[in-house]
N, CA, C and O of each residue as an XYZ file, in Angstrom:
884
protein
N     137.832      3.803    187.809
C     137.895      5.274    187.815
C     139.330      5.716    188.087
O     139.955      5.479    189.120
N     139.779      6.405    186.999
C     141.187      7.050    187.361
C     141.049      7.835    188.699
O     140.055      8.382    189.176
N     142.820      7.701    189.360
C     142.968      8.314    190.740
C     143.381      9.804    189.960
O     144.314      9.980    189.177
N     142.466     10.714    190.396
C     142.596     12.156    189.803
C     143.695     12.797    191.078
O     143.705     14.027    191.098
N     144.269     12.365    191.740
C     145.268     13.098    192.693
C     146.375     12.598    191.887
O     147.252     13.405    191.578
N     146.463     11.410    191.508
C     147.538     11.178    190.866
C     147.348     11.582    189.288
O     148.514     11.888    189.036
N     146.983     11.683    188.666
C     146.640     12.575    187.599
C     147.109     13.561    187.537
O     147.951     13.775    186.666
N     146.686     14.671    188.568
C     146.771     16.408    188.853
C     148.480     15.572    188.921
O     149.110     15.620    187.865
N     149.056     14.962    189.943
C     150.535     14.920    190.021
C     151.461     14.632    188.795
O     152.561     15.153    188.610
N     150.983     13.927    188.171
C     151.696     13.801    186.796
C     151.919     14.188    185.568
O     152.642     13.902    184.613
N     150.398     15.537    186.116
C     150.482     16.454    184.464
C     151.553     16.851    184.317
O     152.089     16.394    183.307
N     152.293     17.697    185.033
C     153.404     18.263    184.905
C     154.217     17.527    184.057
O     154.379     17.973    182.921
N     154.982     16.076    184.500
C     155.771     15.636    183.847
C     155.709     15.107    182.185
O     156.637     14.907    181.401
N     154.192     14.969    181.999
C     153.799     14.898    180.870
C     153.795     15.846    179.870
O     154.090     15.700    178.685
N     153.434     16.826    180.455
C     153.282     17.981    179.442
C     154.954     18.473    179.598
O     155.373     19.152    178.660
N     155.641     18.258    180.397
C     157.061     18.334    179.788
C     157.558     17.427    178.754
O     158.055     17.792    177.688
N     157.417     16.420    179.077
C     157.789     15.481    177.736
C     156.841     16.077    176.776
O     157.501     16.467    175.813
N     155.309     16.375    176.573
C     155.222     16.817    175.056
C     155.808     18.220    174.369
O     155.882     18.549    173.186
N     156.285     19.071    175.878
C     157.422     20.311    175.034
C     158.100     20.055    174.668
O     158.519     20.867    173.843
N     158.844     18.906    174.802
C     160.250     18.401    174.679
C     160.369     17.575    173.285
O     161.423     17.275    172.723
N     158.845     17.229    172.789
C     158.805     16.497    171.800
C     159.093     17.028    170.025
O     158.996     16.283    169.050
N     159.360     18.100    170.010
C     158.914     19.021    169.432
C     160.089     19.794    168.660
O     161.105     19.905    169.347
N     160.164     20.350    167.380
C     161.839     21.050    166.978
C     161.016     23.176    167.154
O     160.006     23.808    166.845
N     162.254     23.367    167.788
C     161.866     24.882    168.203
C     161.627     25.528    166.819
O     161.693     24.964    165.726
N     161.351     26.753    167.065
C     161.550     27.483    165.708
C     161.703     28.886    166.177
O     161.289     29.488    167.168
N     162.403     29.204    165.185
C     163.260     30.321    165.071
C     163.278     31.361    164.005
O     164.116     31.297    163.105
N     162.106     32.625    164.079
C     162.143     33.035    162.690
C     162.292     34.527    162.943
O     162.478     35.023    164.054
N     162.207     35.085    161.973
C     163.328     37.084    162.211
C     164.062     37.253    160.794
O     164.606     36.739    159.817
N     163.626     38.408    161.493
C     164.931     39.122    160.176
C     166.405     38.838    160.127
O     166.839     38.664    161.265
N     167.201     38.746    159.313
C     168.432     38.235    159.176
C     169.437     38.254    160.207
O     170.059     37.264    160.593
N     169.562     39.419    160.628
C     170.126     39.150    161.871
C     169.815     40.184    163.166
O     170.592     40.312    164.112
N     168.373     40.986    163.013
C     168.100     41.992    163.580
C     166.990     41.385    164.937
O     167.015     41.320    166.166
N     166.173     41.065    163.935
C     164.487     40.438    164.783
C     164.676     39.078    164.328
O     165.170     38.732    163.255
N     164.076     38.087    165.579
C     163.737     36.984    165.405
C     162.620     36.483    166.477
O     162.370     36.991    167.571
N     162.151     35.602    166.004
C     161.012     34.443    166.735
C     161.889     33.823    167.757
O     163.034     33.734    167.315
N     161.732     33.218    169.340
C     162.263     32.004    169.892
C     160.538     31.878    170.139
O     159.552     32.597    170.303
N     161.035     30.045    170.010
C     160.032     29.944    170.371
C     159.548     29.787    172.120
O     160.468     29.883    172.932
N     158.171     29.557    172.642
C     158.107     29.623    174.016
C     158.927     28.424    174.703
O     159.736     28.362    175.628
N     158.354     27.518    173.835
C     159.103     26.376    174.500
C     160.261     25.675    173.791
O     160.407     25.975    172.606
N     161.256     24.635    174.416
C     161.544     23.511    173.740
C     162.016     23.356    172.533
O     163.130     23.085    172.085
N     160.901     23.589    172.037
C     159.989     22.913    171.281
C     158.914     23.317    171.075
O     158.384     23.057    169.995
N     158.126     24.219    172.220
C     156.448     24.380    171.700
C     156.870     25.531    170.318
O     157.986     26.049    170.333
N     156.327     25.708    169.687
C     155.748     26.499    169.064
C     154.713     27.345    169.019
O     154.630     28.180    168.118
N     153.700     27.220    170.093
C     152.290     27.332    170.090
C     151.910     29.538    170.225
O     151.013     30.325    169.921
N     153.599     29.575    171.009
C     154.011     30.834    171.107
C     155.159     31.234    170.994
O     156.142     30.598    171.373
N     155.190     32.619    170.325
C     157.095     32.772    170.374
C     157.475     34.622    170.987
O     156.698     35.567    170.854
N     158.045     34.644    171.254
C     158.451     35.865    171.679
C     160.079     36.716    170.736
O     161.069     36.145    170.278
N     159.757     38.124    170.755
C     161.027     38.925    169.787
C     161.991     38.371    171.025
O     162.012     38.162    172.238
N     162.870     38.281    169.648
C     164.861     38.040    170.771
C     165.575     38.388    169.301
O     165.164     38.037    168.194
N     166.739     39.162    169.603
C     167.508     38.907    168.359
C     168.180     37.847    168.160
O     168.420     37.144    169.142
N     168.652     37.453    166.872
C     169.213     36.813    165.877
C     170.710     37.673    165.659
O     170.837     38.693    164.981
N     171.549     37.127    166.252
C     173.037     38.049    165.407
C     173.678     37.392    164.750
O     174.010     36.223    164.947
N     174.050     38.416    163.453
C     174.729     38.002    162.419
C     176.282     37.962    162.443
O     177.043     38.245    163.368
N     176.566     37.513    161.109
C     178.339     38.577    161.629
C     178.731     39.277    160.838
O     179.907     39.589    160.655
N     177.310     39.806    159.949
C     177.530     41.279    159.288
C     175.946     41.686    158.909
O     174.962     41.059    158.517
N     176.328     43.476    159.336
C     174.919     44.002    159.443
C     174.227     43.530    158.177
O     174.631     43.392    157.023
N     172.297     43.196    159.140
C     171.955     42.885    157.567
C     171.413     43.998    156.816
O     171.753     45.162    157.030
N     170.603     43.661    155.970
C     169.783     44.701    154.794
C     168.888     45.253    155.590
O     168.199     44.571    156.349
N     168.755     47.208    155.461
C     167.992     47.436    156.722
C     166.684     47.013    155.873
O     165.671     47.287    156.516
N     166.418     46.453    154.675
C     164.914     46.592    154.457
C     165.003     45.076    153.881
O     165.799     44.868    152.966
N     163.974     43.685    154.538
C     164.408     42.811    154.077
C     163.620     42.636    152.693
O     162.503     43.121    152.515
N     164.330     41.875    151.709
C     163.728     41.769    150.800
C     162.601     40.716    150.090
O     163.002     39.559    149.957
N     161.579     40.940    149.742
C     160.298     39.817    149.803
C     160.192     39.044    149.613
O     159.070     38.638    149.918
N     161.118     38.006    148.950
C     161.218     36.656    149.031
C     162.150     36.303    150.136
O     162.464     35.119    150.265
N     162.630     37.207    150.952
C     163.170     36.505    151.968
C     161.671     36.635    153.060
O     161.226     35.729    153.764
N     161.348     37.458    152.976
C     160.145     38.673    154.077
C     159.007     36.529    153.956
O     158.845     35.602    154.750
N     158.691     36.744    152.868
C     157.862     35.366    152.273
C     158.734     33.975    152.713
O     157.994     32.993    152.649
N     159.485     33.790    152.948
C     159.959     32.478    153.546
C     159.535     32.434    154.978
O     159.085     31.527    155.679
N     159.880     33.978    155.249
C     159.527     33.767    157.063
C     157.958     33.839    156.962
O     157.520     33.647    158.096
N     157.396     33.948    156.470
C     155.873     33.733    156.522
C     155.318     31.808    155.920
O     154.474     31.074    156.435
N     156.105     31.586    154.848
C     155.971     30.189    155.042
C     156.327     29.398    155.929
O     155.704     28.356    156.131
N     157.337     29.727    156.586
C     157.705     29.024    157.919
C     156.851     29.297    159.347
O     156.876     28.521    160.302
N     156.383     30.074    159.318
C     155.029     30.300    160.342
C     153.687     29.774    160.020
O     152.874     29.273    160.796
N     153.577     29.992    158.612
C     152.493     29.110    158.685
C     152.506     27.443    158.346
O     151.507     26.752    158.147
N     154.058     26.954    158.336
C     154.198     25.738    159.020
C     154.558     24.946    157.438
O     154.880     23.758    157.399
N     154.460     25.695    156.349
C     154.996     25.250    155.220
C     156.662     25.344    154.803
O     157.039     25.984    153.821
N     157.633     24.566    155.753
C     158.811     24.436    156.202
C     159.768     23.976    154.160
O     160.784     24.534    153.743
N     159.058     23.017    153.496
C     159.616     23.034    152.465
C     159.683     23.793    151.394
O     160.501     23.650    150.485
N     158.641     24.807    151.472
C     158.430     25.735    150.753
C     159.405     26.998    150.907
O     159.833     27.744    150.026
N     159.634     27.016    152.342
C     160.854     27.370    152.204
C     162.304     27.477    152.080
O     163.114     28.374    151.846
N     162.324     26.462    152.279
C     163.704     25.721    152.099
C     164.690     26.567    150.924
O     165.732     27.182    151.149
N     164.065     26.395    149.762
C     164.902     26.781    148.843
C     165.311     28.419    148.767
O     166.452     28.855    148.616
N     163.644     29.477    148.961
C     163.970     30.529    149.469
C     164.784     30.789    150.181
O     165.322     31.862    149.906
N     165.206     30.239    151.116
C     166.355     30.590    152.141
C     167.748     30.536    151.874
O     168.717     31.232    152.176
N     167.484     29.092    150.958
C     168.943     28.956    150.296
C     169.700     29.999    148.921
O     170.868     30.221    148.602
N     168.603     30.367    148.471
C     168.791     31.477    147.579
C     169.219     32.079    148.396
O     170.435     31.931    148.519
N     168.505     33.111    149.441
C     169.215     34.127    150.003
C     170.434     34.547    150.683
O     171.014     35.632    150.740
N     170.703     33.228    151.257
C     172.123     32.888    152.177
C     173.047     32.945    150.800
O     174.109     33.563    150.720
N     172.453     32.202    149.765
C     173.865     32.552    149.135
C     173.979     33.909    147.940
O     174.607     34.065    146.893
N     173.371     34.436    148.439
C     173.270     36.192    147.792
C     174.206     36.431    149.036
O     175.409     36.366    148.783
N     173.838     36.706    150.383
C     174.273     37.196    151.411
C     174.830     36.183    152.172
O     174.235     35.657    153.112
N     175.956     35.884    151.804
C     176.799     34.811    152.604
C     177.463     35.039    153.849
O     178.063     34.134    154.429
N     177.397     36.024    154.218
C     178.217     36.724    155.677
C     176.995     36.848    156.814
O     177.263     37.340    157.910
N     175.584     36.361    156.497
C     174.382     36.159    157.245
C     174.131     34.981    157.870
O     173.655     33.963    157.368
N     174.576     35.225    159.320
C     174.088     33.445    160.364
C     172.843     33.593    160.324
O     172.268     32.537    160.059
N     171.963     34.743    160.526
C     170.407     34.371    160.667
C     169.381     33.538    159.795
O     168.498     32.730    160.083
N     169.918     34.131    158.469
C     169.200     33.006    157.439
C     169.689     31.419    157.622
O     169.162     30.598    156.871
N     170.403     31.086    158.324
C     171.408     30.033    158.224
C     170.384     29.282    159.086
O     169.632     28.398    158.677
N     170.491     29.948    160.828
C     169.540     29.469    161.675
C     167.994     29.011    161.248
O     167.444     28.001    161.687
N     167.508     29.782    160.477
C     166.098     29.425    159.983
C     166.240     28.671    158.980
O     165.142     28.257    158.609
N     167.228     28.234    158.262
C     167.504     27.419    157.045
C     167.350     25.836    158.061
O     166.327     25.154    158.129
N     168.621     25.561    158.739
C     168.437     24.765    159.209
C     167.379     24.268    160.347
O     167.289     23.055    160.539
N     166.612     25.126    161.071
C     165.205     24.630    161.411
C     164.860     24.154    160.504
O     165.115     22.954    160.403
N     163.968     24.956    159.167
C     163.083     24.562    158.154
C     164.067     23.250    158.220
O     163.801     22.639    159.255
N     164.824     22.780    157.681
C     165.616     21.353    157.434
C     164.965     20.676    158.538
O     163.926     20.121    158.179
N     165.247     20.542    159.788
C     164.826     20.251    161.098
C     163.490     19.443    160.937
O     163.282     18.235    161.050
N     162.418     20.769    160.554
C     161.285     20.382    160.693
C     160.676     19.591    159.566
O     159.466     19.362    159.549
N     161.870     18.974    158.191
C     161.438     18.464    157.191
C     162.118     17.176    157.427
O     162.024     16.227    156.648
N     162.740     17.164    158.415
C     163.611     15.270    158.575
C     164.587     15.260    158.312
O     165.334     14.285    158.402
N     164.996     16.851    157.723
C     166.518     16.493    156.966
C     167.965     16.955    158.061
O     168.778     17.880    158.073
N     167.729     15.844    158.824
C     168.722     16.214    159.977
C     170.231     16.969    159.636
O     170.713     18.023    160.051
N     170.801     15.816    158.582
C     172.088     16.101    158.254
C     172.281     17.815    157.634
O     173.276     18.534    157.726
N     171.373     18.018    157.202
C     171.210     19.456    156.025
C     170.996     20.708    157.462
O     171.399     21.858    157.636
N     170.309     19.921    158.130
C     170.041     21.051    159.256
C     171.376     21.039    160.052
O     171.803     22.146    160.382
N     171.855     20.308    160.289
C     173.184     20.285    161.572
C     173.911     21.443    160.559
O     174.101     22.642    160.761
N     174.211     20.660    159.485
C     175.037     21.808    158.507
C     175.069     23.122    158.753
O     175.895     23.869    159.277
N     173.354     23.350    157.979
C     173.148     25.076    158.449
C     173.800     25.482    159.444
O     174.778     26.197    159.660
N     172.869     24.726    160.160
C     173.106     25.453    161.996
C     175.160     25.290    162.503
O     175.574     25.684    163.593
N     175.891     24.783    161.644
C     176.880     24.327    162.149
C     177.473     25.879    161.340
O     178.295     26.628    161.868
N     176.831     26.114    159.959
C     177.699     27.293    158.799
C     176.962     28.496    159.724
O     177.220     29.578    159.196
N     176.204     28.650    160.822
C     175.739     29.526    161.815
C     176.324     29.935    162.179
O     176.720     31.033    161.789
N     176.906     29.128    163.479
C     177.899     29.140    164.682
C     179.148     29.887    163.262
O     179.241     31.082    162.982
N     179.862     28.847    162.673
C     181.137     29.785    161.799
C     180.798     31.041    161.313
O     181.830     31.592    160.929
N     180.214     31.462    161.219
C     179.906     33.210    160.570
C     179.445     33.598    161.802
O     179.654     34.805    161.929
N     178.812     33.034    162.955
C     179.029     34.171    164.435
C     179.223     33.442    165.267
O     178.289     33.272    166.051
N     180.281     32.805    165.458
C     180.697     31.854    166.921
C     179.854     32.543    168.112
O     179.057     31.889    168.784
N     180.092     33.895    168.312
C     179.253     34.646    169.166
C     177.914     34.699    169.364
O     177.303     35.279    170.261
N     177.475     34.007    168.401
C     175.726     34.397    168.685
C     175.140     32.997    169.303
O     175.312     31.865    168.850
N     174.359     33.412    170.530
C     173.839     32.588    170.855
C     173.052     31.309    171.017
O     173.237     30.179    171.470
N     171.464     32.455    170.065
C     170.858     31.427    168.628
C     171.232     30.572    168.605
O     170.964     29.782    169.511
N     172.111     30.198    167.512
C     172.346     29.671    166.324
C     172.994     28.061    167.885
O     172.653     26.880    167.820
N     173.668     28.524    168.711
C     174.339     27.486    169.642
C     172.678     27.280    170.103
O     172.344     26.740    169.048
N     172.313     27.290    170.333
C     170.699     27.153    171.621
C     170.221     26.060    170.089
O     170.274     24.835    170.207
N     169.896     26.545    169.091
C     169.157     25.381    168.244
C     170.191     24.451    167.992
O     169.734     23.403    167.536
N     171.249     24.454    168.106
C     172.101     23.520    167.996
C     171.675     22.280    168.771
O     171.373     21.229    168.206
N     171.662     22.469    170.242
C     171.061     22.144    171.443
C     169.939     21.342    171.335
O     169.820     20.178    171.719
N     169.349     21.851    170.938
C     167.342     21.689    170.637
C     168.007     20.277    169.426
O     167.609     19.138    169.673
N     168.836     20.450    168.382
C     168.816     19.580    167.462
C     169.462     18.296    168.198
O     168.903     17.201    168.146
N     170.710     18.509    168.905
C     171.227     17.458    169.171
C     170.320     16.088    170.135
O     170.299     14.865    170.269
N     169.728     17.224    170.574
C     168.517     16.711    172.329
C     168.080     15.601    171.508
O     168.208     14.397    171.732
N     167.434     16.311    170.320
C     166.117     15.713    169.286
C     166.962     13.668    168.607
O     166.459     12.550    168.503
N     168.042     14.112    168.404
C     168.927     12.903    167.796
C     169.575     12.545    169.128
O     170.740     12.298    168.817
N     169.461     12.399    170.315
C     169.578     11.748    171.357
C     171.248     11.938    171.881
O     171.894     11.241    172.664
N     171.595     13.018    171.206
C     173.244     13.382    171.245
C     172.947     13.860    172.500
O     172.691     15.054    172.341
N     172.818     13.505    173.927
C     172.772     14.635    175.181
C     174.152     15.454    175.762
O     174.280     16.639    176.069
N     174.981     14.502    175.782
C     176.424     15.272    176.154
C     176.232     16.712    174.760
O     176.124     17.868    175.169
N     176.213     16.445    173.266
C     176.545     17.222    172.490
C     175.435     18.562    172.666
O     175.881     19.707    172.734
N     174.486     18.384    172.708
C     173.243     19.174    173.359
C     173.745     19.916    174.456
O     173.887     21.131    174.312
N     174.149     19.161    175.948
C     174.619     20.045    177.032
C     175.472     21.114    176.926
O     175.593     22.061    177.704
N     176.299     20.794    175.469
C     177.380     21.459    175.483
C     177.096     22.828    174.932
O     177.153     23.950    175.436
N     176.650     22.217    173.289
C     175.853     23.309    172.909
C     174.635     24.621    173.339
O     174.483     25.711    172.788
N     173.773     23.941    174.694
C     172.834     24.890    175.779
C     174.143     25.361    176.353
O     173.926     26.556    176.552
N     175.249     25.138    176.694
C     176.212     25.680    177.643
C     177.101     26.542    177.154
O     177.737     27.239    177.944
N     177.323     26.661    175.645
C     177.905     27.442    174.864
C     176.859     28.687    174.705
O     177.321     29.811    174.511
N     175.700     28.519    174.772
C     174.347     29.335    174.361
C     174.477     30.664    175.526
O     174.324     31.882    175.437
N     174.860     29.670    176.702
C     174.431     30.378    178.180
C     176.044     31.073    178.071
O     175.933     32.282    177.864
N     176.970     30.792    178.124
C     177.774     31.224    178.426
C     178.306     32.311    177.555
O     179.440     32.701    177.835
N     177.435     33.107    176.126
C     177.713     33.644    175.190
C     176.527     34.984    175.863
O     176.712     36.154    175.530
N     175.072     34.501    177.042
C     173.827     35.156    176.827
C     173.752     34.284    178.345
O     173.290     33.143    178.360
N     174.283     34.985    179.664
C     173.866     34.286    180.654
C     172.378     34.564    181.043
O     171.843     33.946    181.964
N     171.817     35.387    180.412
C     169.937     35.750    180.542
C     169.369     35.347    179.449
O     168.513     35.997    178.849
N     169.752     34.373    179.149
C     169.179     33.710    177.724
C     168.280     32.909    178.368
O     168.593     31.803    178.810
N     166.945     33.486    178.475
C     165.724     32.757    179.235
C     165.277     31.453    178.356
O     165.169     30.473    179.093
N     165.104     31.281    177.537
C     164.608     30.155    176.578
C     165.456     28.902    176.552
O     165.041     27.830    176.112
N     166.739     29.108    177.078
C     167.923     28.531    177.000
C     167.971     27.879    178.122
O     168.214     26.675    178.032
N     167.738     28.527    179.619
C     167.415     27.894    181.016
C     166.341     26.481    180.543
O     166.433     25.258    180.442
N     165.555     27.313    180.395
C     164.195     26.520    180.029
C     164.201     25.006    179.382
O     163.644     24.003    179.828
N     164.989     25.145    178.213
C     165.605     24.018    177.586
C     166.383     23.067    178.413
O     166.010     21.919    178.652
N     167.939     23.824    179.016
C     168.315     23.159    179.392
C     167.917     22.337    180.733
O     168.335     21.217    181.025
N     166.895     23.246    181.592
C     166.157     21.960    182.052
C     165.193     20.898    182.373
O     164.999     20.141    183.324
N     164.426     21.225    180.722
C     164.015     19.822    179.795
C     164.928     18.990    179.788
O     164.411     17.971    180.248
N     166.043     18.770    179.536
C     167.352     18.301    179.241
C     167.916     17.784    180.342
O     168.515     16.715    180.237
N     167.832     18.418    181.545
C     168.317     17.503    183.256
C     166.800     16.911    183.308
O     166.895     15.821    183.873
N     166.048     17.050    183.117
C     164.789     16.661    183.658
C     164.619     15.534    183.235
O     165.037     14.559    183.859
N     163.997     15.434    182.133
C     162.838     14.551    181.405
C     164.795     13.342    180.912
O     164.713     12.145    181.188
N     165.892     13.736    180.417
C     166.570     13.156    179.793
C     167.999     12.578    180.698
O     168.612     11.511    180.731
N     168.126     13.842    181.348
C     169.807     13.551    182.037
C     169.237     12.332    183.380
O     169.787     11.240    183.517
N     168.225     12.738    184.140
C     167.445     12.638    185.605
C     168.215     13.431    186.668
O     168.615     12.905    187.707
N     168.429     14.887    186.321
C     169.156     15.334    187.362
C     167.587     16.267    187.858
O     167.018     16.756    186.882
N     167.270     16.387    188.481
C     166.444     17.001    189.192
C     166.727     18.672    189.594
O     166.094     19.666    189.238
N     167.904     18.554    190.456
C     168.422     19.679    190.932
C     168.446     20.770    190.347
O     167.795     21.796    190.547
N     169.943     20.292    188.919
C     170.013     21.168    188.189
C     168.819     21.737    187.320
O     168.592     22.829    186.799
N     168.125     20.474    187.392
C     166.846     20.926    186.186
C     165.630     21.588    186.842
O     164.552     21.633    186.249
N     165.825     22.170    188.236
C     165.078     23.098    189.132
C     165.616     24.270    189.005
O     164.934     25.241    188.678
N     167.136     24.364    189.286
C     167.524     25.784    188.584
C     167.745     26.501    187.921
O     168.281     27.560    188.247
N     167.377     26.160    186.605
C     167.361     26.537    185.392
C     166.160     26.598    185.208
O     165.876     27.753    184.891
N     164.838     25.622    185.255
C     163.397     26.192    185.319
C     163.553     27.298    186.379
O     163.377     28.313    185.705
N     163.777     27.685    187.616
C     163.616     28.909    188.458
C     164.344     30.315    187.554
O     163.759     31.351    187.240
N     165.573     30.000    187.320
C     166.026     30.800    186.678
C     165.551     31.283    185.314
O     165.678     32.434    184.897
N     165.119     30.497    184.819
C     163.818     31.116    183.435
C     162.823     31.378    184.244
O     162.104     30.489    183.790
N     162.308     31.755    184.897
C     160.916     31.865    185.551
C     161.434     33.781    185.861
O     160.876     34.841    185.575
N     162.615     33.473    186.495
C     162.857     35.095    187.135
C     162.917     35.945    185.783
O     162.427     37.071    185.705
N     163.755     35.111    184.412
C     163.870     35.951    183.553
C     162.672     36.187    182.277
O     162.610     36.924    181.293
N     161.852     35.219    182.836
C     161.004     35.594    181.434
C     159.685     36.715    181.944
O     159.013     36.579    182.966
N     159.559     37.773    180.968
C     159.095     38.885    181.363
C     157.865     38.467    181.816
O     157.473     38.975    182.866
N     156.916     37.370    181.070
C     155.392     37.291    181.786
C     155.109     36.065    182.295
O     155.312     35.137    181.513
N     154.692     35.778    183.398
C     154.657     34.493    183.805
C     154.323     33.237    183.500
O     153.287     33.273    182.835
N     154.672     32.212    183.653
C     154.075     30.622    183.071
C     153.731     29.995    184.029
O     154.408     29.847    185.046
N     152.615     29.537    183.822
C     152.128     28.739    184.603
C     152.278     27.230    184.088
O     151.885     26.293    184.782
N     152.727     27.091    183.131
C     153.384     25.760    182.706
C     154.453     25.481    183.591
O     154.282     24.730    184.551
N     156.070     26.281    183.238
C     156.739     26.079    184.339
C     156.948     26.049    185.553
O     157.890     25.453    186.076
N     156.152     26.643    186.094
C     155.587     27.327    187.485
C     155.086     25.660    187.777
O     155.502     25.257    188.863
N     154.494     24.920    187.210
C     153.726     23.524    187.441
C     155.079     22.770    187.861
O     155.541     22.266    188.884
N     155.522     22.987    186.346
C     156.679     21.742    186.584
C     158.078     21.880    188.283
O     158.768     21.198    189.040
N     157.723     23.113    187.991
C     158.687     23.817    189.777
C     158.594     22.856    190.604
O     159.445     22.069    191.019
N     156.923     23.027    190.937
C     156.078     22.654    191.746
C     156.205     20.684    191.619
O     156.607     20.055    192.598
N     155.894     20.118    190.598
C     155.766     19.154    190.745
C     157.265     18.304    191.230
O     157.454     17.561    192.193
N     158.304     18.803    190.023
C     159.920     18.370    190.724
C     160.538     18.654    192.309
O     161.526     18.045    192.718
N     159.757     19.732    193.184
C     160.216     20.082    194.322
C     159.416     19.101    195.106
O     159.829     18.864    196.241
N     158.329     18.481    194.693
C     157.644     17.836    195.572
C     157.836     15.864    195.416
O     157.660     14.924    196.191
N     158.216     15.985    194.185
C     158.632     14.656    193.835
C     160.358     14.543    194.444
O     160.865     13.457    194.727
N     160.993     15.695    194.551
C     162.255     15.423    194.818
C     162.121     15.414    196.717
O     163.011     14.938    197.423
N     160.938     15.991    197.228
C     160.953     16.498    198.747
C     160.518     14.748    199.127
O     160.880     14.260    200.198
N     159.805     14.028    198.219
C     159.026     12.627    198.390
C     160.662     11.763    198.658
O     161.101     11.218    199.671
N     161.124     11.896    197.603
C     162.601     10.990    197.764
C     163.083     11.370    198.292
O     163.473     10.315    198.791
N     163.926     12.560    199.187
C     164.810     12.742    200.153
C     164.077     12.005    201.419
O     164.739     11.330    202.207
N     162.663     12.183    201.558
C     162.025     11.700    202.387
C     162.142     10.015    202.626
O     162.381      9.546    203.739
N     161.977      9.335    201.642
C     162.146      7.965    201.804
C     163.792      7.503    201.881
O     163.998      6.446    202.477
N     164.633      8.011    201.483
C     166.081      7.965    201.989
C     166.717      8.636    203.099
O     167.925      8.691    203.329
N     165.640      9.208    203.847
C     165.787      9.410    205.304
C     166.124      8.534    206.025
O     165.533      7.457    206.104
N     167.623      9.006    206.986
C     167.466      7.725    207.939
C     166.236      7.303    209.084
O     166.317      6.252    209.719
């Protein structure tokens, strides 16, 4: 019979590794409205955040772009692919299509095609956050962690209330770096900023303060 105390103790860390398993997604209007997702990685929920461009987009988007972001929600990532690429290159002064270009890539295997996007992102808005935060999410995913830290740190330091971004980055001390600490204050600090509460993170709080209170304890003199 499984020990269910130790069970209840380890969900936490588990269900962090399966957020972590995961490529985020990112969908919106060109550079007005966009999707983050809740987690990581989850997808399961996403919340409005903007997307900035580095030139205003079309105030009315047009339906084969409107239709990519609907294939990409409902999880048909190659289908859009090409839609997107049409549009970016009608409107070439647009990071947002760029960002969702290279997810869809992301979520089709095509790493190299996605770094791209997401790299022709960042150059048309060094400034936008986005486009650095999936950077992040991509590098984590290809085991680049220094290049990841840098990129969550470019994210934060562009959007210091970039709640999704805390969150990430400490998936990233947690489950990958083993920093504990840092990866407590950045889950706390997404906790203060995200408008409705999680009881996902709220777990993982809980479980790292008590796993970290266990080891100070046994390195007691």
């Amino acid at each position: 019979m499984p020990n269910r105390k130790r069970v209840k103790t380890l969900l936490p860390y588990w269900t962090r590794c399966l957020a972590a398993g995961c490529a985020a997604l990112l969908l919106g209007a060109c550079s007005s409205t966009a999707l983050r997702p809740a987690a990581d990685s989850g997808e399961a929920t996403s919340v409005n955040a903007p997307a900035p461009a580095a030139q205003p987009a079309p105030k009315k988007l047009p339906r084969a772009y409107d239709n990519a972001l609907v294939l990409m929600q409902s999880g048909d990532y190659a289908a859009a692919i090409p839609v997107l690429q049409q549009f970016s290159e009608r409107n070439p002064g647009l990071a947002g299509p760029w960002i969702n270009l290279g997810i869809a890539f992301q979520r089709t295997g095509q790493t190299e095609a996605a770094l791209a996007a997401l790299q022709k992102a960042v150059e048309l808005n060094p400034a936008g956050a986005a486009a650095w935060h999936q950077l992040g999410i991509l590098h984590r995913e290809q085991g680049h962690f220094d290049a990841s830290l840098e990129a969550y740190g470019k994210a934060l330091e562009l959007d210091a209330d970039y709640a999704l971004a805390h969150r990430n980055v400490g998936i990233l001390y947690d489950l990958y770096l083993q920093q504990p600490a840092l990866a407590l204050d950045h889950y706390r600090r997404y906790l203060e900023l995200n408008t409705e509460p999680d009881k996902q993170v709220s777990g993982w709080v809980l479980d790292l303060e008590r796993r970290t209170a266990r080891a100070q304890a046994r390195n007691a003199p």
